[in-house]
N, C-alpha and C positions, 0 to 999 in steps of 0.2 A: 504494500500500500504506500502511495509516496507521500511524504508531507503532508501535514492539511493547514491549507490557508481556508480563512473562514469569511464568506460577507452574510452579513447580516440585514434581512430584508423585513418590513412588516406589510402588508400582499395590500390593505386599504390606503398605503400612502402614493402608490400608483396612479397614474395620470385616469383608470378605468377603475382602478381597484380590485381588479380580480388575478385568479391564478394564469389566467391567459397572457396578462398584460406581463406578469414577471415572466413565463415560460417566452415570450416575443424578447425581453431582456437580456437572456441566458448566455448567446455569445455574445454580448460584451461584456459579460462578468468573466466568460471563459478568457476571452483576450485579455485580461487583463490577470490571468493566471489564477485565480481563484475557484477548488476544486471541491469546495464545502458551500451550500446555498444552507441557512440556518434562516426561517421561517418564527417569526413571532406565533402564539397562539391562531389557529383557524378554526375553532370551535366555534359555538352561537356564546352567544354574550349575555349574559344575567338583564333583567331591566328592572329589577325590585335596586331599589338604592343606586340604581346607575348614575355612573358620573359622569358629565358632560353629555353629549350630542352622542355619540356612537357607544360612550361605558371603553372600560378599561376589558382588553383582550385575555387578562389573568383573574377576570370573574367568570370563568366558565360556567355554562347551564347545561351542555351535555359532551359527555367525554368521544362517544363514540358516531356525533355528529361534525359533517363539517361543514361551518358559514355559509349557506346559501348566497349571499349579497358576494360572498366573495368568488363562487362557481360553481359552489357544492362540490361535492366529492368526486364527480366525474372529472371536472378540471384539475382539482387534483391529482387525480391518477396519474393525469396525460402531461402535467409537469411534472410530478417524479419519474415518468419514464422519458421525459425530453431531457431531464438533468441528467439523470443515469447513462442514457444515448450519448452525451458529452464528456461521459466518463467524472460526473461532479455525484459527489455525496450530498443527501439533505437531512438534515436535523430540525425535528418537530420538538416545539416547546410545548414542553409538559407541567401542567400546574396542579401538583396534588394535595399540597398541602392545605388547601381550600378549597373550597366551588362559591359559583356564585350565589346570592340569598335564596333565588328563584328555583335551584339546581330540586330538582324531582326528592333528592335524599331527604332533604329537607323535613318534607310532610312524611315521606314513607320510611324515612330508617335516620328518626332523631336520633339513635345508637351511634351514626356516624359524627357525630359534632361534639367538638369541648364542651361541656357544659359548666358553668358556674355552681356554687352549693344552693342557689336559689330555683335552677333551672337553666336561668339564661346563656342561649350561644354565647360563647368569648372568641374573641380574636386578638390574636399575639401583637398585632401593632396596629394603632388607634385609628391611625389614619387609612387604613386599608378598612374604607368601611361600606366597600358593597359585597364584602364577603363574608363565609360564616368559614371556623377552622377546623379540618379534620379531626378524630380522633385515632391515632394510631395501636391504641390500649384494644380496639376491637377488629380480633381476627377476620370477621366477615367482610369489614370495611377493605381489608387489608388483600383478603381472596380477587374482591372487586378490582381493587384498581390493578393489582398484576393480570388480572385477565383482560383488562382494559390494555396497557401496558403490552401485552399481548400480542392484541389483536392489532396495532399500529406496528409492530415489528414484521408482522407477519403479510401486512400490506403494503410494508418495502419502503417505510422509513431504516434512512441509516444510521440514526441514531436520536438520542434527546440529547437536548438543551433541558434542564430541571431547574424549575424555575424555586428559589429559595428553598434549596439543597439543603443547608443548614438544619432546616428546621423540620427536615424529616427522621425518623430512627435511622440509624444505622442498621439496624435489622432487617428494616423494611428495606433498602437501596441493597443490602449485600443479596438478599434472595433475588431480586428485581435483575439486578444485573445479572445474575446466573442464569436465570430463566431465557432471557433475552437473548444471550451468547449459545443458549443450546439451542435455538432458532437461528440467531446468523451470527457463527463465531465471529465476525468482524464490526457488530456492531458498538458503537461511540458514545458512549457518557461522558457528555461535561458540565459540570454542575455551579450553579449560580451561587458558590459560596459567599457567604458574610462576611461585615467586617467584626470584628472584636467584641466593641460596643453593642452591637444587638445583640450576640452571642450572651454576652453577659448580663444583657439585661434579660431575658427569654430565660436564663439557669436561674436568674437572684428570685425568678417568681415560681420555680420549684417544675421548669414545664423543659424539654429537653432539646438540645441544640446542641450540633457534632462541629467539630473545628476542621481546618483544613489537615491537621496532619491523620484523622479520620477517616476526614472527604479523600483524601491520597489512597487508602488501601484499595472503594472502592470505581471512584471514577477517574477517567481515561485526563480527563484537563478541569482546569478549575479556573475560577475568576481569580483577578488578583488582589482580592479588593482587603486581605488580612494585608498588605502594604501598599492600597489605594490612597491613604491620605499623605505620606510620603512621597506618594509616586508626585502629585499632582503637586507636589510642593518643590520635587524636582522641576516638573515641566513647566511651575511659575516664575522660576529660574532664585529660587527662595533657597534651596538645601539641594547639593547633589550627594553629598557624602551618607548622609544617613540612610538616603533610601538604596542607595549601595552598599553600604553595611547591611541594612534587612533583606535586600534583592541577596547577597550571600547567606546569608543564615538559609532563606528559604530555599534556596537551591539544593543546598545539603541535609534537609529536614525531615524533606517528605520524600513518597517512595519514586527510584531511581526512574519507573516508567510512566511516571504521569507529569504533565507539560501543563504549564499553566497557559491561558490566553491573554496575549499584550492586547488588551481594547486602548487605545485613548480616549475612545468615545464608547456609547450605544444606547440604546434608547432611555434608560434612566439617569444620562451623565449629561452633562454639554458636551456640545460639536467641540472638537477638537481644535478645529480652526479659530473658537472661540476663545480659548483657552492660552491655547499654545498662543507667544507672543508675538511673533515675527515670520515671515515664510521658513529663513533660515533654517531656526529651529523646528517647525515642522515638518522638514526634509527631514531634518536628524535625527529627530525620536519616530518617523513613520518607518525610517531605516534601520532604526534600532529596533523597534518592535516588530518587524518581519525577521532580522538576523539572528536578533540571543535567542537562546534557546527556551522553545516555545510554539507556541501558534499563532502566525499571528490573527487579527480580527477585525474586519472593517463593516463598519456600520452603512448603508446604503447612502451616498450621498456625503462620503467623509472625504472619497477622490477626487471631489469636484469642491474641495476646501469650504463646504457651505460650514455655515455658521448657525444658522438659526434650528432651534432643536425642535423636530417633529411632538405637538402635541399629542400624544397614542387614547387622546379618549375625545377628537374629534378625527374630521378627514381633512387633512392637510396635504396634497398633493406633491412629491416631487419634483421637479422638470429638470429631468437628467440634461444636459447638454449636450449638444450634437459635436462639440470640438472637444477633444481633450485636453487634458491638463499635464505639465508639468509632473503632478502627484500620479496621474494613471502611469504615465511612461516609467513613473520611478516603482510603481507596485507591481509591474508588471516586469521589472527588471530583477526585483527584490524573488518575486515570487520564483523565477526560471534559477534563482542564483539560490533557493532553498531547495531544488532538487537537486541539484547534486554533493549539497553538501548536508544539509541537513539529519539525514539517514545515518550518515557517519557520524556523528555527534554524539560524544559520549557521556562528558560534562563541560561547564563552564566556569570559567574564575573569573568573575566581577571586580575589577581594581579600585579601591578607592582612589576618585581621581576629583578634585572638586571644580577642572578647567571642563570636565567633556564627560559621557557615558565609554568605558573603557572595557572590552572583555578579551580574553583568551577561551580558546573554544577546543577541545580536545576530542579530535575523533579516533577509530579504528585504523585509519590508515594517514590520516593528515592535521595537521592545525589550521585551526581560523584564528584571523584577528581582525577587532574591530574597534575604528575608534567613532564616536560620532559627537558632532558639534551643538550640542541643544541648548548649549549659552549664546550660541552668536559671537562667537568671540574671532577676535582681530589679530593678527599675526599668528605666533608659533604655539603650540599645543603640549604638555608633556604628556608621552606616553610611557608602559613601562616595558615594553616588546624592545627588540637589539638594533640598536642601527646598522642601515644598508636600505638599499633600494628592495621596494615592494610592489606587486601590480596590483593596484587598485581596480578589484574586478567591480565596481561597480560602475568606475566611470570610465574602464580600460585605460588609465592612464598608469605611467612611473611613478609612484609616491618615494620621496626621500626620506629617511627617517636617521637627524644626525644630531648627536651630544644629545639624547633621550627624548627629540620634540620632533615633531611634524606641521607641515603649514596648516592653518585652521582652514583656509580657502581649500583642502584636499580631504575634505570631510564631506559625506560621509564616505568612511573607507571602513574599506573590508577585503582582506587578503589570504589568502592560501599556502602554506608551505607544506 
């Protein structure tokens, strides 16, 4: 299986809104080397408590329906089998740890929801209030969704996206995933881990939440978000050291075959372009985040350096651009330059370096090195790699590397010995 680069689409932010308009989409996400299409929720939508104009896609009313407004299941099929024709995997996001208020369980198997000592549904975080929250304590509930779970494996999804992974059992995700893989040994869990903060607020109220080094025995990739607030304090150009110090710990923490996903963006964060301060720096960290080791993850509309964040509980339209950008030609150089080296990647050593993002890459047969520029910074760079001339495979040029620094104007670089 080669690498998996990942874009991330939600099927209503579509010029038509349906699964036709993203399956019309397909090669140009393939030109641009991307062999994972990761689909937001396509179930029907709750309307008891719904929020906004269309309701939040993570209140599901039925598991084993798909959105009519969006093709129904028919269109569906016919873009999983136009993506697979392409040779791209897709990943359906799965939302189990809640359903929406309106969801059938509801009136017929109140067994399946948290209940308060009064009676009343609870739900683990306040603001999430057009949902009710599972209860995992009840085996029947539990039967239910792996056969749900199931039945979308079995219909030729290649994997999930689990949406607030965290705050499922561990018991419940290690059987889920077994079941799954003796259906298609090659299918993909990656799980929308937490950060810290929730974790520990969800344990201090006596209700159960797994950490990433956890979420690592059972699924495939994880969010980053247990060093998200560091991450984003790098990319405000605030701290680069510390979140290089925690990007090492994490590398060596959890287990050796599960990869985290570099998002900069996606549908719960701001656009990237927002964010990141300068174009500069967002060559460098989109370069960084396709090269460390990982997967990288693009949010529909991050290539085309937009800025304003899709609201996901109305319909907000994208209008992809007919010219490319700058950032396509670099994700699609990024992404050809992770198949051949990627695979061989064994670990990584993150440098503290507090001019640039710095790594050493350690494969089977070869080294990577990578330096990238996400200060912006002007003249010479220090790295901690040997001096002597390098080929900067990303821009095919000679990089010189002498008395421990590199030009900043030869960023982003990335080389091969």
């Amino acid at each position: 299986m080669n690498p998996l680069s990942i874009y991330q689409v939600f099927v209503r932010d579509y010029e038509g809104g349906t699964f036709a308009d993203v399956e019309k989409d397909l090669d140009r996400i393939v030109s641009m080397g991307f062999n994972t299409l990761y689909l937001m929720p396509i179930h029907p939508i709750g309307v008891k408590g719904r929020k906004g104009t269309y309701g939040s896609p993570y209140a599901i009313r039925d598991y084993y329906a798909v959105e009519e407004s969006l093709g129904g299941e028919e269109e569906f099929r016919s873009l999983l089998n136009a993506a697979h024709a392409r040779g791209m995997k897709v990943l359906m996001d799965i939302v189990i740890h809640h359903t929406a208020r309106d969801h059938r369980w509801v009136e017929e198997h109140p067994e399946y929801y948290m209940h308060d000592e009064n009676g009343n549904i609870l739900i683990a975080v306040e603001e999430w209030s057009d949902i009710y929250d599972l209860d995992f304590s009840c085996e029947t509930l539990r039967d239910e969704l792996i056969a749900m779970l199931n039945h979308w494996v079995k219909f030729g999804a290649d994997g999930f996206r689990c949406d607030v992974a965290s705050l499922v059992p561990y018991s419940f995700w290690e059987r889920a995933r077994k079941e799954s893989l003796a259906i298609n040994p090659d299918f993909i869990w990656l799980a929308e881990s937490v950060n810290q903060e929730l974790i520990t607020d969800i344990r201090s109220r006596g209700l159960e939440a797994i950490g990433d080094g956890e979420a690592s025995m059972i699924f495939d990739l994880l969010y980053p978000y247990d060093l998200w607030t560091e991450m984003m304090r790098a990319v405000e150009k605030k701290d680069l050291k510390v979140f290089q110090i925690l990007l090492e710990f994490s590398l060596a923490e959890y287990r050796a075959e599960m990869r985290k996903v570099w998002c900069l963006e996606n549908h719960d964060r701001e656009r990237a372009a927002s964010v990141i301060p300068d174009e500069v720096s967002l060559i460098n960290w989109t370069a960084w985040s396709f090269l460390a080791m990982g997967v990288p993850f693009v949010y529909a509309g991050q290539e085309y350096e937009m800025k304003e964040k899709p609201d996901f509980f109305e319909k907000e339209p994208i209008h992809f651009p007919k010219k490319e950008t700058e950032l396509c030609r670099l994700m699609r150089k990024l992404n050809s330059l992770r198949l051949f080296h990627m695979e061989d990647v064994l670990a990584m050593k993150t440098f503290v370096n507090e001019s640039a993002m710095e790594f050493a890459e350690y494969g089977k047969k070869r080294h990577y090195y990578g330096c990238f520029n996400v200060n912006h910074l002007d003249g010479e760079i220090p790295v901690h790699f040997e001096d002597g001339e390098y080929r900067n495979e990303i821009s095919g040029e000679t990089v010189i590397v002498r008395n421990g620094k590199l030009r900043a104007e030869d960023c982003p670089f990335f080389s091969v010995e």
